[in-house]
N, C-alpha and C positions, 0 to 999 in steps of 0.2 A: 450437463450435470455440473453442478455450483457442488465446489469442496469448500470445506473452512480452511483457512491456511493454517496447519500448525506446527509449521516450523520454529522452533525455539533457540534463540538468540542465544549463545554461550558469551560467559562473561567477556572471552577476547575482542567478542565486536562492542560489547560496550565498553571496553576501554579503549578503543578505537575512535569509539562516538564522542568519547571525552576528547577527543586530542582535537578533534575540531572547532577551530574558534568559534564562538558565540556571535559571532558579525557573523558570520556566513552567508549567503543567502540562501540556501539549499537548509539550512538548520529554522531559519528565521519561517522560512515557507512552511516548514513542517509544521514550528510552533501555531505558525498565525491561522494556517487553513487545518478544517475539521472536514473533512472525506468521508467519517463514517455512515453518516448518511445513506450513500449511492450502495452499498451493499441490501439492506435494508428495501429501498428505495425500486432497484433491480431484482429483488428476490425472487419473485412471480414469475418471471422472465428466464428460470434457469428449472431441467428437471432434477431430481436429487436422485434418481433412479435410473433415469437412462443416457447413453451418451457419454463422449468423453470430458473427462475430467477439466472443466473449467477453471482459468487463473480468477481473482478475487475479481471482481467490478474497480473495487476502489485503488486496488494495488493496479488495475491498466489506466484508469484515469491520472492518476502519479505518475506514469510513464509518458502518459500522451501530455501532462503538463513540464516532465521535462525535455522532453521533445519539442515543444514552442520555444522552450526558453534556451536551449541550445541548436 
């Protein structure tokens, strides 16, 4: 069962997000690659009715791409 994430960011994490340099590489990856796709893409693939509550497609693909890179 595919949930929509809707967890809603309170202003302290995005002043948080500011204090991040802009060189980053973790800032830079987010900008450059588009993810949104794979949800989309996976939809078919998840039931909305039965079964437990599935994490996003695209939020475990961001994990597994920081998982290569560390």
């Amino acid at each position: 069962m595919l949930v929509e994430n809707t967890f809603k960011q309170s202003s302290f994490y995005y002043a948080l997000y500011q204090m991040i340099p802009d060189n980053y590489i973790l800032k830079q990856i987010n900008a450059a690659i588009d993810l949104s796709f794979v949800n989309e893409l996976l939809a078919d693939r998840y039931c909305r009715h039965f079964g437990r509550p599935a994490k996003e497609p695209e939020m475990m693909l961001r994990i597994q791409i920081l998982k290569y890179l560390y």
